[in-house]
C-alpha positions as CSV (number, residue, x, y, z in Angstrom):
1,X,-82.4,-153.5,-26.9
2,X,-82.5,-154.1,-31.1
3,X,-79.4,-154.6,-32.8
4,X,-79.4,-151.5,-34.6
5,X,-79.8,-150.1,-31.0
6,X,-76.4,-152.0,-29.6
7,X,-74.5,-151.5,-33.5
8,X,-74.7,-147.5,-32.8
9,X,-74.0,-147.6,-29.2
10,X,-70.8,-149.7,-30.4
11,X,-70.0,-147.3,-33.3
12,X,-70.1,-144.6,-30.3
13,X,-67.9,-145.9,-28.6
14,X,-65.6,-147.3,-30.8
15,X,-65.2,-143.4,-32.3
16,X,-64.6,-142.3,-28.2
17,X,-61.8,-144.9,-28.3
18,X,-60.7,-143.6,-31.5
19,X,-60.8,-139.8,-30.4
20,X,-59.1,-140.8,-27.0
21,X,-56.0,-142.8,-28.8
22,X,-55.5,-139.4,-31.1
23,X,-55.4,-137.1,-28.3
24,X,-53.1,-139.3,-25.9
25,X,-50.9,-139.7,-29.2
26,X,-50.8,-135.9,-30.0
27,X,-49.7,-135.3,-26.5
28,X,-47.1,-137.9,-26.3
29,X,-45.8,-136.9,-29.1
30,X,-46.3,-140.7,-31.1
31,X,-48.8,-141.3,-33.7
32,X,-50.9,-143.5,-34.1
33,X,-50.3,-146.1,-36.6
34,X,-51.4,-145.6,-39.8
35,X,-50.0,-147.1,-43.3
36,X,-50.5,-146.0,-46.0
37,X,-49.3,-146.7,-49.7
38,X,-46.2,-144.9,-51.4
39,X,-49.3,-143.2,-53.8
40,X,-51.1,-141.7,-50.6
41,X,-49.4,-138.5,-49.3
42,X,-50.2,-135.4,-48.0
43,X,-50.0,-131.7,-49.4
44,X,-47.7,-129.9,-46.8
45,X,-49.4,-126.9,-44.8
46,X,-46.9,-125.4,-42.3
47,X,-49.0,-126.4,-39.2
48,X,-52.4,-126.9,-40.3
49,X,-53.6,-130.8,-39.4
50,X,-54.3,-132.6,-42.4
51,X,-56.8,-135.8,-42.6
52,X,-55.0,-139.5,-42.6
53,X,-55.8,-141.6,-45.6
54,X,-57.0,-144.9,-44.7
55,X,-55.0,-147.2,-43.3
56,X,-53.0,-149.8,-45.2
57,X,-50.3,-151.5,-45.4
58,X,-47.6,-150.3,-47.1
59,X,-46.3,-152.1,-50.2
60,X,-42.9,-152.0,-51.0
61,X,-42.3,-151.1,-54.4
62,X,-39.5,-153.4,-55.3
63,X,-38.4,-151.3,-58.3
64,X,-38.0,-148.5,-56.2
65,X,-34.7,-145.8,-56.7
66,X,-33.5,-142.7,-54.9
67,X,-34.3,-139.1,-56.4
68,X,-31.7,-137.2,-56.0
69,X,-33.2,-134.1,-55.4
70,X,-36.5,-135.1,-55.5
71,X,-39.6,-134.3,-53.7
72,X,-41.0,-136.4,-50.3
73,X,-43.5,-137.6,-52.9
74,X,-41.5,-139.1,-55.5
75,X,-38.7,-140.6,-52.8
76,X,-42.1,-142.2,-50.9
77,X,-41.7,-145.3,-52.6
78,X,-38.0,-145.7,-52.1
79,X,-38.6,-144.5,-48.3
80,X,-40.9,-147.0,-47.9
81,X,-39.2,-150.0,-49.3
82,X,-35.9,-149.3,-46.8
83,X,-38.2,-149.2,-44.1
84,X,-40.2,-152.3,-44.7
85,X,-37.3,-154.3,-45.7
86,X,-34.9,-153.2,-42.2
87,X,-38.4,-154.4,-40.4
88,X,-38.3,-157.3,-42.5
89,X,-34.7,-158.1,-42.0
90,X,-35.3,-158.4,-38.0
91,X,-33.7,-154.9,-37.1
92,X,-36.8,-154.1,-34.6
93,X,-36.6,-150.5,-33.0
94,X,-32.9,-150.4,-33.4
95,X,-32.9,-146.5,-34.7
96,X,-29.5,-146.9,-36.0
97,X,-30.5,-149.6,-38.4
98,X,-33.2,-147.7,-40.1
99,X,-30.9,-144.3,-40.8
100,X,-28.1,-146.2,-41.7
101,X,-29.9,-148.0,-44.2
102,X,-32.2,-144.8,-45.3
103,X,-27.9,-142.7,-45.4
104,X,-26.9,-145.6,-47.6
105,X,-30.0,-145.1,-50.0
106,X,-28.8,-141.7,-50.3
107,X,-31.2,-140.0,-47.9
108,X,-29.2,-136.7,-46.3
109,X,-27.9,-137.3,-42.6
110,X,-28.6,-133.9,-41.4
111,X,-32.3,-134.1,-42.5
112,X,-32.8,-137.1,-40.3
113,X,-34.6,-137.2,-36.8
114,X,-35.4,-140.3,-34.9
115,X,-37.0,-141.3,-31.6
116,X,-35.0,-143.2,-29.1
117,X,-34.7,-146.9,-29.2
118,X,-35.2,-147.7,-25.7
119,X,-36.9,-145.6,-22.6
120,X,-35.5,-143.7,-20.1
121,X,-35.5,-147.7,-17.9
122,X,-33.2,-149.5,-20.8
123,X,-36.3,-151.5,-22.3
124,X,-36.5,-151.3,-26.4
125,X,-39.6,-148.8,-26.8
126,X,-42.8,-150.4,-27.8
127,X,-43.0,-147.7,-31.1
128,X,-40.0,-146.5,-33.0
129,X,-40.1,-143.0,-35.3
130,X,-38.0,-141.9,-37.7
131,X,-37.8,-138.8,-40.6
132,X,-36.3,-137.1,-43.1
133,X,-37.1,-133.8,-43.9
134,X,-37.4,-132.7,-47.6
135,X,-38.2,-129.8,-48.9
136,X,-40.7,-128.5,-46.1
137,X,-42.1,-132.2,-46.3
138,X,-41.1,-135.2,-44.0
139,X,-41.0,-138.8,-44.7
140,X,-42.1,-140.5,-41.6
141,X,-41.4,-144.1,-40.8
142,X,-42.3,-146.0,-37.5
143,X,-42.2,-149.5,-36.8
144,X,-42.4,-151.2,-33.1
145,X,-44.4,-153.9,-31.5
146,X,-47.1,-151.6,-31.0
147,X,-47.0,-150.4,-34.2
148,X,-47.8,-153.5,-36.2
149,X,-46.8,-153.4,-39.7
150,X,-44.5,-150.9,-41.1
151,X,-45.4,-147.4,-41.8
152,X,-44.3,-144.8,-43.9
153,X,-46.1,-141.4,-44.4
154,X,-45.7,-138.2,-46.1
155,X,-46.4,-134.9,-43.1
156,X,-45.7,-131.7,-43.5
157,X,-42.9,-130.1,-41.6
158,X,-43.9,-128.9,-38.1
159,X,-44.3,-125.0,-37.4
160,X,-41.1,-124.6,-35.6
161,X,-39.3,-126.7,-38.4
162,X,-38.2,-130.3,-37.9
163,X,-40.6,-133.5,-38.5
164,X,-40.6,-135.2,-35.2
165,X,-42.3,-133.7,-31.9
166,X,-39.7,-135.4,-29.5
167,X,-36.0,-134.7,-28.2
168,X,-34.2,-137.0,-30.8
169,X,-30.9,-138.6,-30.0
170,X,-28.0,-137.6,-32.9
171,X,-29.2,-139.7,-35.6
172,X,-26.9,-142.7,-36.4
173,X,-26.0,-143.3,-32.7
């Protein structure tokens, strides 16, 4: 077998992989981690599936500042820096960390879903998520061992309204 032979049957495979991870992800309700930079976002469209940038990893902007008032897309940056920093700063998948710091920042409580911190056996979950819904447009963070670095994303807000395709705990608790 030539190498251009073996290269395709890899690419092949690798996009089966790929295609496999999104599906199981889409039914779990996680996604798949993806980072992006506070520039890349994406349009909202109630229920329609948008493409992902590329992966990268986020950069926090360090001059960063709350909008009060402002869209997903210009509160991205600021989004992004909480979440990189809590990461940074050790706090893990502790959920409460994250919206505390996010409420502090002047992000709106009763906007905010999260994921639980640990699963139904005690253990810390392997992939934490987290949102806050602005304007028919969620910020989504998640962080977690699985996760790798830091993400923060722009979605659009889900058909039946919310951000997060999960039973959330109260926020903050």
């Amino acid at each position: 077998m030539n190498s251009l032979a073996l290269r395709s049957r890899t690419s092949v495979a690798l996009a089966f992989v790929a295609a496999t991870t999104l599906l199981l992800a889409a039914c779990t309700g996680t996604t798949t981690p993806e980072a992006t930079t506070p520039s890349a976002s994406r349009t909202p469209d109630v229920g329609a599936q948008q493409p992902v940038a590329p992966p990268v990893a986020p950069t926090a902007d360090p001059a960063a500042t709350f909008v009060p008032g402002g869209t997903a897309e210009e509160n991205l940056p600021i989004f992004t820096k909480v979440v990189v920093d809590q990461w940074a700063a050790g706090s893990g998948v502790n959920s409460t960390a994250y919206i505390d710091a996010l409420v502090a920042t002047g992000f709106d409580l009763a906007a905010m879903e999260t994921t639980s911190s640990t699963t139904t056996l005690g253990s810390d979950v392997e992939s934490l998520q987290f949102s806050v819904l602005i304007q028919g447009s969620c910020l989504v963070g998640q962080v977690g061992a699985s996760t790798g670095d830091p993400i923060a994303v722009i979605l659009p807000e889900l058909k039946d309204g919310g951000c997060l395709v999960s039973v959330t705990p109260q926020p903050g608790t």
